[in-house]
DOROVEX-130848 format. One line per 3 residues: number of its first residue (from 0); for each residue x, y negated, z negated of C-alpha. Coordinates in steps of 0.1 Angstrom, whole numbers, plus 5000, padded with zeros to 4 digits. Each point is the difference from the previous one (the first is absolute). Example, Ala and Ser with C-alpha at 12.3 -4.5 7.8 and 13.67 -1.06 7.14 Angstrom:
<kolros>
0 = 5123:5045:4922  5014:4966:5007
</kolros>
This chain:
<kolros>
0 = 5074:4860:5050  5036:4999:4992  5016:4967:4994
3 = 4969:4985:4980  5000:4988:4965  4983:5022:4973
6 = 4964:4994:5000  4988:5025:4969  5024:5006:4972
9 = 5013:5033:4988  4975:5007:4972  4968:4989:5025
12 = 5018:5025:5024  4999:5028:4982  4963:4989:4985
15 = 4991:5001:5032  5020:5034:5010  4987:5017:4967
18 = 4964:4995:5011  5004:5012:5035  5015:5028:4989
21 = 4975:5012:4977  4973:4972:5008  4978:5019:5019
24 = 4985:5037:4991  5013:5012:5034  5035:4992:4992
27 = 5000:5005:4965  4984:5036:5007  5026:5009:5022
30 = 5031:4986:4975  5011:4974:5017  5031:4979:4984
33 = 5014:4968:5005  5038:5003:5011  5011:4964:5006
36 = 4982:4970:5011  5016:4968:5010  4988:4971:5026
39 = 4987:5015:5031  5012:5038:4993  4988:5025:4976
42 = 5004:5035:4994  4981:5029:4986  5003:5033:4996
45 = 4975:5033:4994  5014:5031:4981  4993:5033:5015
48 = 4972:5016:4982  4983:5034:5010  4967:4986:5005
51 = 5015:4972:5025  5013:5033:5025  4982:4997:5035
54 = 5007:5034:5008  5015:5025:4972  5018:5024:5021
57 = 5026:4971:5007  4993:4983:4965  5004:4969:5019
60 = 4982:4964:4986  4966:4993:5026  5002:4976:5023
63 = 4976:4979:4987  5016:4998:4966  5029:4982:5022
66 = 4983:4981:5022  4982:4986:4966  5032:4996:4986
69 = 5008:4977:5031  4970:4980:4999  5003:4994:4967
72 = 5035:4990:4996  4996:4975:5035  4971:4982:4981
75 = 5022:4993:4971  5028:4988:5023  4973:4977:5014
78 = 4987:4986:4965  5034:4993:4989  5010:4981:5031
81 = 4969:4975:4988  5004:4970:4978  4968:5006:4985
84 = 4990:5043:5010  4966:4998:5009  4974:5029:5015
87 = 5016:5020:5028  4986:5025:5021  5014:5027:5027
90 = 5000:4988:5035  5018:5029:5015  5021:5024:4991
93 = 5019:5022:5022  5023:5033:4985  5026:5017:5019
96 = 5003:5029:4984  5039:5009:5007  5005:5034:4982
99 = 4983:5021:4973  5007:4987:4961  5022:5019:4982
102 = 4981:5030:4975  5000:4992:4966  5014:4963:5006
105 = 4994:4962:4989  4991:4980:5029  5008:4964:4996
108 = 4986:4972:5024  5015:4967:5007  4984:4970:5019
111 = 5010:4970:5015  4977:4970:5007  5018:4982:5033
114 = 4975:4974:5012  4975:4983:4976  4975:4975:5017
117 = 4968:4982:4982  4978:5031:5010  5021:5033:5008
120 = 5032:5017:4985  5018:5022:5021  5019:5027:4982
123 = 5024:5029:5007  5003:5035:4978  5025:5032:5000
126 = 4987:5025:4974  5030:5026:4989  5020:5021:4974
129 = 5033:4989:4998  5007:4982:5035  4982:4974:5015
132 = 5016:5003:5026  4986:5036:5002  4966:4993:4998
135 = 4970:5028:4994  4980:4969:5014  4997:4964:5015
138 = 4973:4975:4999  4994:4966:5013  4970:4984:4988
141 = 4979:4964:5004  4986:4989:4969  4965:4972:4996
144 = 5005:4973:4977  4966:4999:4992  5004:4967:4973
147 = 4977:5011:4973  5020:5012:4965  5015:5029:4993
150 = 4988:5024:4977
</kolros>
């Protein structure tokens, strides 16, 4: 997506951000905030909360608070990619999970859309502490333009 003119400016970007990161119950629920957004990337992040641990011997966030986090944060990198964001839906979404999170840690997710056509997105994720180049998890993801509205 590099290389392309802006097609939403920065205050529609972070409209749209704001409401996918608390837009939905789900996401809103599990404290999800918007990061950055920007034309065809977007990050998020979810603070480690007690209630989000998947096991608490390790104290460590559940896996699917992250893969959420992933899915999430590759739809928003989809919509801002659009002109005009419209409906999307989950084709497929694949996690490599790389390592166990961090106890007691943020994880932040970023996503990149790389190839937008008139009916799927196809986007890549890393979700991570500090690193993401030390990723607690990968995605890569297809994404419906389904062409109703959004919201």
């Amino acid at each position: 997506m590099s290389g392309e003119a802006p097609r939403l400016d920065p205050q529609a970007l972070a409209e749209l951000g704001a409401r996918m990161a608390d837009g939905t119950p789900q996401a809103r629920a599990l404290g999800f905030r918007l990061v950055s957004a920007r034309v065809g990337e977007a990050s998020m992040a979810v603070p480690w909360r007690a209630d989000l641990v998947g096991n608490p011997e390790t104290g460590v966030l559940a896996g699917g608070v992250v893969t959420t986090l992933l899915d999430h944060v590759c739809g928003l990198a989809v919509s801002s990619s659009m002109k005009n964001p419209q409906a999307i839906a989950t084709l497929d979404l694949r996690i490599d999970y790389m390592r166990a999170a961090a106890p007691g840690r943020e994880i932040i997710a970023v996503a990149r859309c790389y190839k937008l056509t008139r009916s799927i997105a196809f986007v890549r994720g890393a979700a991570f502490e500090d690193d993401e180049n030390d990723p607690v998890a990968t995605a890569q993801a297809a994404f419906a333009l389904t062409r109703g509205p959004v919201g």
